[in-house]
N, C-alpha and C positions, 0 to 999 in steps of 0.2 A: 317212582313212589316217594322218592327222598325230597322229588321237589317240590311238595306239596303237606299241607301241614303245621307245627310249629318248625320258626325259623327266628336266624337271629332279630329280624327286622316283624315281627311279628306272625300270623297264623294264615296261610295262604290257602285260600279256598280253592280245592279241585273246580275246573268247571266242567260242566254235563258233557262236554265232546271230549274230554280226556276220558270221563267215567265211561262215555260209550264205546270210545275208540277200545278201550283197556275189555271190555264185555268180550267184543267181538274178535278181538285175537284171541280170547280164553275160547270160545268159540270153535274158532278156527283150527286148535291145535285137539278140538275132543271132537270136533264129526269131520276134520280137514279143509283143505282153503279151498273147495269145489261147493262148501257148506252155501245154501243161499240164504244171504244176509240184505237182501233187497226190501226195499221199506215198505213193500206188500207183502212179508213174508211172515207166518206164525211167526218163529224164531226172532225175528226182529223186534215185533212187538212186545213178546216180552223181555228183550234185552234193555225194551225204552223204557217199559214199566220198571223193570228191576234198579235202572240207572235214577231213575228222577226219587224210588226212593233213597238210594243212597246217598244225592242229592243232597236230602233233606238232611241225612245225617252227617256230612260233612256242614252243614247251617249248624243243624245244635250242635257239633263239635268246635266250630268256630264262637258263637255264642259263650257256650260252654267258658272259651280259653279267654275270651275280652272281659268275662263277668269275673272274672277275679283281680283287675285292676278298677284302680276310682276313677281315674281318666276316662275310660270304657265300659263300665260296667252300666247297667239302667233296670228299675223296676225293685222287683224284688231280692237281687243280687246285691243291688246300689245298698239297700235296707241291712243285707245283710253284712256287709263292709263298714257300714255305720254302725252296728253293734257291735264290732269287735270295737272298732277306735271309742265306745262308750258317747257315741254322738246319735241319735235317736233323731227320725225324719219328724219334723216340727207341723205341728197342725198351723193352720193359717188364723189371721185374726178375722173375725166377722165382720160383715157389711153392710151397708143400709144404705136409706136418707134420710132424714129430718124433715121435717119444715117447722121455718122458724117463724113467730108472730111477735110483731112489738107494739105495746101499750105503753098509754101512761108516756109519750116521748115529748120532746122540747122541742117547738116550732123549730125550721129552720136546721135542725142540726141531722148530721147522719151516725149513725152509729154503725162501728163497727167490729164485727166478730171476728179475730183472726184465727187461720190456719191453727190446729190444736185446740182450740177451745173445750177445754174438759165439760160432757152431758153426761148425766147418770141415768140410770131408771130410780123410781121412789119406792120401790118395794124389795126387799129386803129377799135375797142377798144383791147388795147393790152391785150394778153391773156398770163398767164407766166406758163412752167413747169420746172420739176427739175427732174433731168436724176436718177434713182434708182441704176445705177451699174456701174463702176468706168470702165472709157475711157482710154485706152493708146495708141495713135498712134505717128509714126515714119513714117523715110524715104520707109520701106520697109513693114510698113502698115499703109496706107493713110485712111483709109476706117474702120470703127466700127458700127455696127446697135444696139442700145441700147433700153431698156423702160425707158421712161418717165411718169410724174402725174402732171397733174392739181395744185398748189397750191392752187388754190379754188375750193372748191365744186361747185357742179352743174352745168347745162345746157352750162355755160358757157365756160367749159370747153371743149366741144366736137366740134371740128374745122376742118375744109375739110384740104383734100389733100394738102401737100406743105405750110401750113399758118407758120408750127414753120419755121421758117426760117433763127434766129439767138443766138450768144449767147449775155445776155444783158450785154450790156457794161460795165455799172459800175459793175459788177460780174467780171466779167473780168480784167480789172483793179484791183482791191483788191484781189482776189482769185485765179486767172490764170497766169503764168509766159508764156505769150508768144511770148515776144519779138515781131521779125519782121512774125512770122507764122499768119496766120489764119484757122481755123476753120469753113467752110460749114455746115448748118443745113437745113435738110428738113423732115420732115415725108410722109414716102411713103405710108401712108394708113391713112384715115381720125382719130382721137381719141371718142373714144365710151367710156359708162360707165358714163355720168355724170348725165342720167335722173335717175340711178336707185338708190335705197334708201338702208342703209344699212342692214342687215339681223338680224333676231329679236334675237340671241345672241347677235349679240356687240349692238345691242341697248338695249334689258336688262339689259347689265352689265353697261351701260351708268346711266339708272333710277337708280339703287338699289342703283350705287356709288352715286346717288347726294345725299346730305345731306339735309334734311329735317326739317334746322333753318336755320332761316338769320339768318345777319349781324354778320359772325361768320367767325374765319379762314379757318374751313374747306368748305364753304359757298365759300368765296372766292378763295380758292386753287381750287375747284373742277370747277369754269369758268376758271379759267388762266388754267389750262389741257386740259381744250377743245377748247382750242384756237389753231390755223394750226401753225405750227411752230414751238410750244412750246415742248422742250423734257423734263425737270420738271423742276420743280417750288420747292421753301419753303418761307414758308413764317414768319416773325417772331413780334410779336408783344413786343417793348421795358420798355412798361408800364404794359400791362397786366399779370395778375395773381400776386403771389407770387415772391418775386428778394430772388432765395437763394443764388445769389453771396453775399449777406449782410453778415457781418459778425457776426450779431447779430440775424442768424438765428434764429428760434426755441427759442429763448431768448429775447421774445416778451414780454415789458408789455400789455396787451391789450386793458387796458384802457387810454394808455397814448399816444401808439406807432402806425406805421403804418407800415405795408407790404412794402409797396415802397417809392418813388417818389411822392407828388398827382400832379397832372394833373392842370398845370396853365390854370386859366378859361381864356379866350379871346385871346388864343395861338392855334394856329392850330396844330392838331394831327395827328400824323405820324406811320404807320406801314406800314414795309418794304415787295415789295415782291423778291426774288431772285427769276432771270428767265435763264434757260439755252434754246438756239435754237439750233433747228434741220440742219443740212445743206440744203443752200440754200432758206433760210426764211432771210431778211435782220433785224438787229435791230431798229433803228432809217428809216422812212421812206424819202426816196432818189427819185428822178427821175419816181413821179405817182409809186411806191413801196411802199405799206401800209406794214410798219415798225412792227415786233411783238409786240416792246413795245406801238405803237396807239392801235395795237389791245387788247393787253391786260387792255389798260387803259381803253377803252370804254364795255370790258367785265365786269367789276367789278364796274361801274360806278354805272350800278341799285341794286348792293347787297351791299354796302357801307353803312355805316351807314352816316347821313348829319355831314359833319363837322370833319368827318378822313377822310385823304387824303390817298393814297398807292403811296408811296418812290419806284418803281419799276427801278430795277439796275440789269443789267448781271453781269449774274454767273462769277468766275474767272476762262479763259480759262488756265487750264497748260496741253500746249503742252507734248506729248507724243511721245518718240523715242526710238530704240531697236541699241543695238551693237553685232553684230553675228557671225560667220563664218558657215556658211552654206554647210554641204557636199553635193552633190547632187550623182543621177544617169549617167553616162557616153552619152552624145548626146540628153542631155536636151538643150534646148535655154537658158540662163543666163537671160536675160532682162524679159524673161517671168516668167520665175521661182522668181524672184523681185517681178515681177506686182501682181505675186498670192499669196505670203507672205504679202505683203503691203496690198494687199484684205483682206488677213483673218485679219490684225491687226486691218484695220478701222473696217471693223464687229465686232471685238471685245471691241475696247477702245468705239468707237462711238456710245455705245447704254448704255455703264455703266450711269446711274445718278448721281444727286449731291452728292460729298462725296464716290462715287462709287471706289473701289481701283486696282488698277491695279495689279491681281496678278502674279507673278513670274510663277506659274503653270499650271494657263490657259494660258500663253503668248506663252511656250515651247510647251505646249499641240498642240496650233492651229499652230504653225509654222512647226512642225513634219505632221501634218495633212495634209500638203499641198503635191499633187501627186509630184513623184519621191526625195525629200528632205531623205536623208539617215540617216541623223545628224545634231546636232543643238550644236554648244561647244562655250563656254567665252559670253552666254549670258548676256548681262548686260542690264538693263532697264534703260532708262533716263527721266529726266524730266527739264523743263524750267519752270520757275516761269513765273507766268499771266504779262499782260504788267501792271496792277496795281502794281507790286511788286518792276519791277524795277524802282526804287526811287532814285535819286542822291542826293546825302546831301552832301552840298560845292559843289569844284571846280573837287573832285578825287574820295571821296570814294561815290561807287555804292553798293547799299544794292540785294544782290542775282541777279546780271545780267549777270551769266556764268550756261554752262548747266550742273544741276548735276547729274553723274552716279550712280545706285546703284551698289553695293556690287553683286557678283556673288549668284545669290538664292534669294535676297532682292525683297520685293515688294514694289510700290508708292500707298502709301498710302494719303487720300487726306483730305481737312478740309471741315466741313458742305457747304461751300459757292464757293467751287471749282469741277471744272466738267474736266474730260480728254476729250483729243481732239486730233485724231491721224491727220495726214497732209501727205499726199498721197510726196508731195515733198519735206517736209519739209528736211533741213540738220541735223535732230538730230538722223537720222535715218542710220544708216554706215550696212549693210547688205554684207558682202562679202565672194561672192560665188562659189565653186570650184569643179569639181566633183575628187577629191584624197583626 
């Protein structure tokens, strides 16, 4: 019996020919071992019955002992291990499609919609989503049916027939080059997906990742990650710990001396957070648009410690662009053969993280990947400095406000506080392509 059950290594389940074997000698010792215990025998029969259910009950005893770890646990157990940690199972965001129409557009040109493009509904309470796959339509294709998501979770999300009906304005303005064109929205099928709650993997790896101290960086890094919009975070604390930029490292009196800076009492204290956003999440809140950085400030507001504030500053966007000649296949379309290189590169630059590099060998990699592309020669990677960088000092000299190419083979590499960020129209991007 001992060897069965909880153990140090976990909860070992009887199995059915131990539970029968154990029947049958109780058997044995109350009618003697002349008892017939043959598999056509009354007696046996119900020794099988008695056994399968016990069976059952060494299952919910095992069950039972896994449902009280997060590693193990599932369902409604999982739920309940999430309420102690004050982590609650997350409804999902809603889902659809679109289709897009474009009027009013300029001979010759393509327009394009990139991944995120913020759509509302027009009737009040406004509902916002963000398009998942990058739009390009022209004169000679008016028409795109795309997916869309909810920027917020829940119920809210799931809206009738026809409600997405535009794209929002101010997105538009800052993010959309479309002159005198417009853009039609509607969904032809109502959006589903926002009752249902997420599935006990990504909620597992949700528990296990929180951290289990306050008022601690990791404490606060792991709300600003769970906040919608947010693609990472770092966060840096200017007084905490050890300063081994000193130069008197390691050459501490310790009676006499101090690690850092101390900490002027009646001064309010500052630790920074860097925040990079996803496409289509606004930073500063705009036009009834709750702004990442509101959201992040009210994320972090209960794990704070009283009296440190959080300095929370976007990441520094540098732009990301490619110079190429592209050979292609004979009786490919050109414009199209653009839009699916430009795709692979936003999938690629647009999910690196802060400090993430752009390398030279995945770039050639995904651009070769893309169907009928032959050859890929005189790659060059480019990059723009964040709008932080260009700084004019005096009347002339501009500190880095021209785009620099690398070196054929060179990768962009990037500094802790800077994020890439590819731009579907951007002009740093010279792609030209030929099939000879």
């Amino acid at each position: 019996m001992t060897d069965f059950g909880i153990s140090s290594t976990g909860f070992r389940l009887k199995p059915l020919a131990q539970i029968l074997e154990e029947k049958a000698e109780r058997a044995r010792q109350m009618f003697g071992d002349d008892v017939d215990l043959r598999s056509t025998s009354a007696l046996r029969k119900l020794l099988d019955v008695t056994a399968a259910s016990d069976l059952e009950l060494w299952k919910l005893a095992e069950t039972q002992f896994y449902a009280t770890f997060l590693s193990t646990a599932s369902g409604s157990a999982l739920d309940l291990l999430g309420e102690d940690l004050g982590v609650p199972r997350r409804f999902l965001r809603s889902r659809g499609t679109v289709t897009l129409t474009l009027s009013n557009e300029a001979k010759a040109r393509l327009y394009h919609l990139p991944v995120g493009t913020l759509l509302e509904t027009a009737v009040a309470p406004v509902v916002r989503f963000r398009t998942l796959r990058l739009a390009s339509l022209s004169s000679e294709n008016k028409n795109a049916t795309i997916e869309i998501e909810a920027v917020t979770r829940g119920v809210a999300g799931d809206v009738p027939l026809g409600a997405v009906s535009l794209v929002n304005p101010l997105f538009a303005v800052k993010h959309l080059n479309l002159g005198t064109a417009a853009v039609a929205v509607k969904n032809p099928v109502p959006t589903t997906g926002g009752t249902l709650t997420e599935d006990d993997e990504t909620y597992r790896g949700l528990l296990l990742g929180r951290p289990r101290t306050l008022w601690t960086l990791e404490a606060v890094r792991a709300a600003v990650r769970q906040v919608d919009g947010v693609r990472d975070c770092r966060l840096f604390d200017p007084s905490g710990g050890v300063d081994v930029s000193l130069s008197k490292f390691k050459l501490f009196a310790f009676g006499t001396r101090r690690f850092g800076i101390q900490r002027s009492l009646g001064s309010p204290y500052y630790f920074d957070i860097l925040v990079a956003t996803e496409p289509g999440f606004l930073w500063e809140t705009e036009a009834g648009v709750t702004g990442v950085r509101d959201a992040v400030d009210d994320a972090v507001r209960e794990i704070r410690p009283i009296g440190i504030f959080p300095n929370i500053r976007p990441a520094n966007n540098v732009f990301i662009g490619v110079r190429a000649s592209i050979v292609t296949k004979p009786g490919h379309d050109r414009n199209a053969v653009a839009t699916a290189l430009k795709e692979k590169l936003d999938g690629r630059v647009n999910t690196l993280g802060l400090g993430g590099a752009v390398l030279y060998s995945e770039v050639i990699h995904d651009l070769m990947d893309v169907a009928s592309v032959v050859d890929v020669q005189q790659l060059r990677l480019r990059r723009c400095p964040s709008q932080l960088a260009t700084v004019t000092f005096g009347s002339t000299a501009r500190f880095q406000s021209d785009v620099i190419e690398m070196p054929t083979g060179d990768s962009i590499y990037l500094k802790p506080d800077e994020i890439a960020v590819f731009q579907i129209d951007s002009r740093l991007s010279d792609l030209r392509i030929s099939d000879r």
